[in-house]
C-alpha positions in Angstrom: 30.4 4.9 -9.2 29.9 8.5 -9.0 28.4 10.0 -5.5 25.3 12.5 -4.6 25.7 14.4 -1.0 22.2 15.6 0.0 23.2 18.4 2.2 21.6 21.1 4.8 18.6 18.6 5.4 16.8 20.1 8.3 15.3 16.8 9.9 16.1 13.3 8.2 14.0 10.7 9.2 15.9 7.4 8.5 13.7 4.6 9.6 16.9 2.7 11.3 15.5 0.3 13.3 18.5 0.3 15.2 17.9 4.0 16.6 16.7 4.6 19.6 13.1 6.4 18.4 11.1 4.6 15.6 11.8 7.0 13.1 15.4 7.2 13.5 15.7 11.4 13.2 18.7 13.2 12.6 18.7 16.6 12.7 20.7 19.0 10.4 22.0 16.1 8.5 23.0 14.8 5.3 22.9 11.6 3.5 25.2 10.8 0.5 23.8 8.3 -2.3 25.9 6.0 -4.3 24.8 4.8 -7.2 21.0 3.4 -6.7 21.7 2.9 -2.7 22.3 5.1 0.4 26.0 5.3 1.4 25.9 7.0 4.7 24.2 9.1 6.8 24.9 11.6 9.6 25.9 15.0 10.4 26.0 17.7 7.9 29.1 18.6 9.8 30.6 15.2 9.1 29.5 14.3 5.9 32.4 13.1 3.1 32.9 14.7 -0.3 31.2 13.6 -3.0 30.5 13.8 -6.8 27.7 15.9 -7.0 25.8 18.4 -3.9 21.9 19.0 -3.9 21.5 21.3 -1.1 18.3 20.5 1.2 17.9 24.6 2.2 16.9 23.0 6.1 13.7 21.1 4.3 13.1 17.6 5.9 14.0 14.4 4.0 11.9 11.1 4.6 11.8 7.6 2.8 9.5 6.8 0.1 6.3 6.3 0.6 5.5 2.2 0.1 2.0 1.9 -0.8 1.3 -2.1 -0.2 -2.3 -1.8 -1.5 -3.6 -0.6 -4.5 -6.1 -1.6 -7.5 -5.1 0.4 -10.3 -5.7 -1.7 -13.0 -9.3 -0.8 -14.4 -11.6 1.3 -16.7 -14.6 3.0 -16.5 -15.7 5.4 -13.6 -17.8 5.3 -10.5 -18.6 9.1 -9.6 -21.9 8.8 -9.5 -21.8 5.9 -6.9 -19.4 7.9 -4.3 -22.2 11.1 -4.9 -24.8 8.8 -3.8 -22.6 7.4 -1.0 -22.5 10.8 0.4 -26.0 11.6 0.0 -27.0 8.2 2.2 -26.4 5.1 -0.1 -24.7 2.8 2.2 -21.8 0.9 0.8 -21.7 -2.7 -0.3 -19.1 -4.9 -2.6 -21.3 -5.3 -5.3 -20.5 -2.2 -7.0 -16.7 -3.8 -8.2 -18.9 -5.4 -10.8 -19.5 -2.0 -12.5 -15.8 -1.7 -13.3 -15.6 -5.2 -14.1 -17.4 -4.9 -17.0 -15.9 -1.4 -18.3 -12.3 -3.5 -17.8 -13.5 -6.2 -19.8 -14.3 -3.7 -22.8 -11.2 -2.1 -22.1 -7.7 -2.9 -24.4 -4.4 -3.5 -23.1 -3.1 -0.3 -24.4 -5.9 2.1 -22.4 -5.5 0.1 -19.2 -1.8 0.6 -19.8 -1.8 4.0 -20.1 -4.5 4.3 -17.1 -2.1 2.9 -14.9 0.5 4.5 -15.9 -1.5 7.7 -15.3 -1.9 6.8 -12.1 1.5 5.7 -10.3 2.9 9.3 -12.0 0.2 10.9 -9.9 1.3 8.5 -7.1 5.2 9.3 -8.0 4.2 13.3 -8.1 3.0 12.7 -4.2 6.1 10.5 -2.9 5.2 7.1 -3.3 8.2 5.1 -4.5 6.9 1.2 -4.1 3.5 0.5 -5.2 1.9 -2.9 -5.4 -1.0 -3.6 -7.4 -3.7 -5.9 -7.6 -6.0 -7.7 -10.6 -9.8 -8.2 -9.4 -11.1 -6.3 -12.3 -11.5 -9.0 -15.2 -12.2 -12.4 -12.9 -12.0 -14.6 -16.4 -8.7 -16.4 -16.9 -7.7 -14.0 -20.3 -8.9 -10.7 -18.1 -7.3 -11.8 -14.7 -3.8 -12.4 -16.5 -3.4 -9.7 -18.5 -4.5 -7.1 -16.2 -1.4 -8.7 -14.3 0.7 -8.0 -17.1 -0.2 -4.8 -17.7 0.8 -4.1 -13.8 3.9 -6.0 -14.0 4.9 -3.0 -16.4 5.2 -0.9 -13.4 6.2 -2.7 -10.1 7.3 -6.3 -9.0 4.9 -6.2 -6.6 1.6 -7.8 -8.1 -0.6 -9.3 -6.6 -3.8 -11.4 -8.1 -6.8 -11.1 -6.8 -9.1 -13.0 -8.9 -11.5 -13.8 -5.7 -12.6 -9.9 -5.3 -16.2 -11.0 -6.1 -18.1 -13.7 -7.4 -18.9 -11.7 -11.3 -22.5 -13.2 -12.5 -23.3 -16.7 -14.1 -21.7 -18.9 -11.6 -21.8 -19.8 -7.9 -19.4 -19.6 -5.9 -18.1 -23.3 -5.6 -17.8 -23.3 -9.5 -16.3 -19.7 -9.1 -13.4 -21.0 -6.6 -12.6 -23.8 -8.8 -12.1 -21.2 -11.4 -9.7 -19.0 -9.6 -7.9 -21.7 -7.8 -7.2 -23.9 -11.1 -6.8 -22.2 -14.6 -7.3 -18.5 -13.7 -4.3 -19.5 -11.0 -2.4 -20.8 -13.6 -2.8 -17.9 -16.1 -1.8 -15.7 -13.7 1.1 -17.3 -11.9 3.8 -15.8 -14.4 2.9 -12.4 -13.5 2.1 -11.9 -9.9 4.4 -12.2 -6.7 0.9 -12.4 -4.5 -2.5 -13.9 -3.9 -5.2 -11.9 -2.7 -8.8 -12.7 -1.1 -12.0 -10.4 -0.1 -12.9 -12.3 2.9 -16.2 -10.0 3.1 -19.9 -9.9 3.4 -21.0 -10.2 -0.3 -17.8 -11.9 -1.4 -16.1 -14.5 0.0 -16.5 -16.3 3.3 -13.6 -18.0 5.2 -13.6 -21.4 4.2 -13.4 -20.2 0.3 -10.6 -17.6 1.2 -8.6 -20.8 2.9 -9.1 -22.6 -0.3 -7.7 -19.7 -2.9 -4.9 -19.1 -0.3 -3.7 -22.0 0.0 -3.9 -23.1 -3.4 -1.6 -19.8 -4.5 0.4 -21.1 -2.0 1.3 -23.8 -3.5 2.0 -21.9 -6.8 4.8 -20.0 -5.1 2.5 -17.1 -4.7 2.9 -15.2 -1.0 -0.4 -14.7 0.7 -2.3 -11.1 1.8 -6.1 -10.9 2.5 -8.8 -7.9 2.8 -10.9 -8.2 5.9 -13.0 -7.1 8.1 -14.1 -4.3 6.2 -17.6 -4.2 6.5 -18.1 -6.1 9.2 -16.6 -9.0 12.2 -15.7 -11.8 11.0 -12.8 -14.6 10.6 -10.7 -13.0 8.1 -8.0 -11.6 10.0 -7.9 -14.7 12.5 -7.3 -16.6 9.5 -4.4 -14.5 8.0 -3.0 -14.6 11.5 -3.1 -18.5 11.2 -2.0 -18.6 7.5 1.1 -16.2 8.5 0.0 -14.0 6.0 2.4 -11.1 5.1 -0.6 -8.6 5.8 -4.2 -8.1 6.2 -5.7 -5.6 5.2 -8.7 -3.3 6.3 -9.1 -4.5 9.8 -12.2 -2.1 10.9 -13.9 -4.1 12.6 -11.8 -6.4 15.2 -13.0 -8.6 18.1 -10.3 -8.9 21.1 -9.7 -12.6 19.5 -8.7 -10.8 16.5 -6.2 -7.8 18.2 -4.9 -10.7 20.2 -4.0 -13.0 17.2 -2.7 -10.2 14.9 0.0 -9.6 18.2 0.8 -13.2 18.6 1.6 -13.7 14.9 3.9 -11.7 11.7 1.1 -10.6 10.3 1.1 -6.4 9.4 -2.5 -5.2 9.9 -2.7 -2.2 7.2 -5.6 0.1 7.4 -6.6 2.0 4.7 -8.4 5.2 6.1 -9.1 6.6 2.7 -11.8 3.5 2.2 -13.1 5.5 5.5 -13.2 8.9 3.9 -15.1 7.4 0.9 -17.5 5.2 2.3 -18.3 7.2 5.5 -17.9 4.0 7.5 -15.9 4.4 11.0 -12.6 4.3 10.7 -9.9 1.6 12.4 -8.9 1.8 15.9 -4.5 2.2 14.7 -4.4 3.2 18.3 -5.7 0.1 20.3 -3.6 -2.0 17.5 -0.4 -0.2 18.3 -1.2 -0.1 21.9 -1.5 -3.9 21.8 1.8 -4.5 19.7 0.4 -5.1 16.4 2.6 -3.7 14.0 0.7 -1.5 11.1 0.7 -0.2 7.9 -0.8 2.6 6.3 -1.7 2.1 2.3 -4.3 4.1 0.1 -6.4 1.6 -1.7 -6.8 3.3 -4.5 -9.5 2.1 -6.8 -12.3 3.4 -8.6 -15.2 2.6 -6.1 -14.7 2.6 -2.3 -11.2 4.9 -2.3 -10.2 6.9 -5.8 -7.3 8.5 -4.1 -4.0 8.1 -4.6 -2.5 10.5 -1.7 -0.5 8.8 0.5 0.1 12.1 2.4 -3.6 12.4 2.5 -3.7 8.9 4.4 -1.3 10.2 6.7 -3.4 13.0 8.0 -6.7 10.6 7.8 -4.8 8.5 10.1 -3.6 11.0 12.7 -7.1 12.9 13.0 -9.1 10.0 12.5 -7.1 7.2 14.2 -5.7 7.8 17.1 -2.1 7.7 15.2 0.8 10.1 16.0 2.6 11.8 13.2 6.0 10.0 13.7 3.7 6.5 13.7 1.9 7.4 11.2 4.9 8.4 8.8 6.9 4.8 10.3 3.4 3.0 9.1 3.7 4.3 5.1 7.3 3.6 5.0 8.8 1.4 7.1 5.7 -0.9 8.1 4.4 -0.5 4.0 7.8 -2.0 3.4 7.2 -5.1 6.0 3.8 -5.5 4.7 5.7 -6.5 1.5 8.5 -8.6 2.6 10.6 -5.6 1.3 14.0 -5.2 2.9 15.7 -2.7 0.5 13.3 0.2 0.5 11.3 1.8 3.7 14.0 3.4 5.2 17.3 5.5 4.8 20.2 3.5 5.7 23.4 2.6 4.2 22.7 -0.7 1.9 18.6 0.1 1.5 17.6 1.7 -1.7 17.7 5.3 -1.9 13.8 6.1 -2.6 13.6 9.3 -0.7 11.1 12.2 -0.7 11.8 16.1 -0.4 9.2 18.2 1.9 9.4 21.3 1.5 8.7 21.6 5.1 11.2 21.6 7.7 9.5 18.3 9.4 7.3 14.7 8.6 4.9 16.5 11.4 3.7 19.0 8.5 2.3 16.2 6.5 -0.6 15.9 9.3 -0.5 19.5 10.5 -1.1 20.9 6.7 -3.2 18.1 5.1 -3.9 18.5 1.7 -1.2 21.0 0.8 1.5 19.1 -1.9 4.4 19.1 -0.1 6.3 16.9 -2.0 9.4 19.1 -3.5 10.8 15.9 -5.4 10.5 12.7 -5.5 14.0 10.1 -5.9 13.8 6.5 -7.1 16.8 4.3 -6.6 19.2 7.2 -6.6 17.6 8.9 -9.5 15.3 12.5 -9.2 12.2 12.4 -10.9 
């Protein structure tokens, strides 16, 4: 299997959890790929002969970017609601409806190649894992095939037919719906269930019911709370053993105290923050307490249209009380957690080799010059793009 040595890399950051600083940096290193996976890592000085040399010229390497949360599945376009945000329209969930309908009218072949629009933007920026998420047809034909047409681009999808209740039905009749046929429909195509536990959405007790119900059909469970408000979302991912939850602006001690005690990733999303002029999530009393988190971008056409995963990053370190070595670990390493991923997050021998050129001789440059694209290339399982 023939062999790539990525020399002369000024700072690598690994990720190896067994190092003795979460990021695992080696300096003046090299890494050699074989195949789809990393071989070894180490030294420059030490490195073994391979196939192939792509010389580094003392630029920093990091792991992919793993963005757990997106929406990228729709049509249609909200400007005019983020130009009224800024101008003193507060935010509610009610706009998703908007793009619900615009989806609806949409075919398979321009959501197809709206998504596929999008995760090339995302590649272009360093983002190497993506999940994404239905929530934008919520009818059983509209909920499935938005699945599909995500399935084209990652494993990692995740149906979120409970993002709101669309008009013509309560609730109660809703939940039936999305626990019983629109479940079914979607089951061949997504790895996760989703809920908005939110103000204007769906309350607790109906976010139990669509949870455990995609439980049962094999589906993994994730959940957006907390977003607009307190309230028992993240208590009940905590309880659920969710892989993540996912918002988590507005926490009560109860809540910090049960996201420590349990698996669950808390992944903030301070792009939603940016967009909706809301405070932003306190990473810093989460970390403090020994809640692991995640960093994702939420991209989606209403509350978040970005796709910048490097843009997070700085969000997170000026806004959030976030270093730029945590903040890096949280859209890698923790992005990878927050979807059960073992193979990709970090630069080890045996992971995948998704791996990012800066061209910047450190990860600190991707807070210090925020909105400059730094991303020199982009590799996906061995492969530059």
């Amino acid at each position: 299997m023939a062999t790539t040595l990525i020399t002369n890399i000024g700072e690598l950051v690994t990720n190896d959890p067994q190092a003795d600083d979460p990021l695992g940096t080696i300096e003046q290193a090299a890494l050699v790929v074989e195949g789809s996976t990393v071989a070894w890592v180490g030294s420059a000085s030490d490195a073994p002969a391979a196939d192939e040399m792509v010389d580094a010229g003392g630029r920093a390497v990091i792991p992919g970017f793993v963005d757990s949360h997106s929406h990228l599945v729709f049509a249609g376009d909200r400007a005019a609601e983020f130009a009224a945000r800024m101008t003193g329209t507060p935010y509610a969930a009610g706009g998703i409806r908007t793009t619900v309908a615009a989806t609806r009218a949409a075919t398979d072949e321009q959501l197809t190649a709206h998504v596929a629009r999008l995760v090339a933007e995302m590649r272009r920026q360093g983002t190497t894992t993506v999940e994404i998420k239905s929530g934008y047809g919520l009818t059983v034909h509209d909920e499935a095939r938005s699945l599909a047409v995500a399935r084209q681009f990652t494993e990692e999808t995740t149906y979120l037919g409970a993002h709101v209740v669309p008009a013509g039905t309560t609730p109660e009749e809703y939940v039936e719906l999305v626990t019983g046929p629109m479940l079914e429909a979607a089951r061949p195509h997504a790895r996760w269930v989703d809920v908005f536990c939110e103000r204007g959405a769906f309350d607790a007790a109906q976010a139990r019911a669509v949870l455990v119900a995609g439980a049962e059909a094999g589906l993994r469970g994730r959940l957006h709370a907390n977003q607009l408000t307190y309230g028992e979302g993240v208590r009940l991912a905590a309880e659920l053993g969710l892989a993540a939850v996912d918002h988590c602006t507005f926490l009560s001690d109860a809540d910090v105290d049960a996201l420590r005690d349990s698996a669950t990733i808390a992944t903030l999303l301070p792009g939603v923050e940016f967009s909706t002029k809301q405070p932003y999530p306190d990473a810093r009393r989460l970390i403090d307490a020994g809640v692991r988190v995640a960093l994702a971008s939420d991209c989606n056409p209403g509350s978040c249209f970005t796709s910048s995963m490097p843009l997070c990053i700085a969000l997170a370190v000026r806004e959030m009380g976030m270093s730029p070595a945590e903040a890096v670990h949280a859209a890698t390493y923790r992005g990878a957690e927050a979807l059960d991923r073992e193979d990709v997050g970090a630069l080890v021998p045996g992971r995948r080799a998704d791996l990012v050129l800066l061209d910047a001789p450190s990860h600190v440059h991707l807070a210090y010059r925020p909105g400059v694209p730094l991303v020199l290339g982009t590799w996906i399982a061995g492969r530059p793009l």
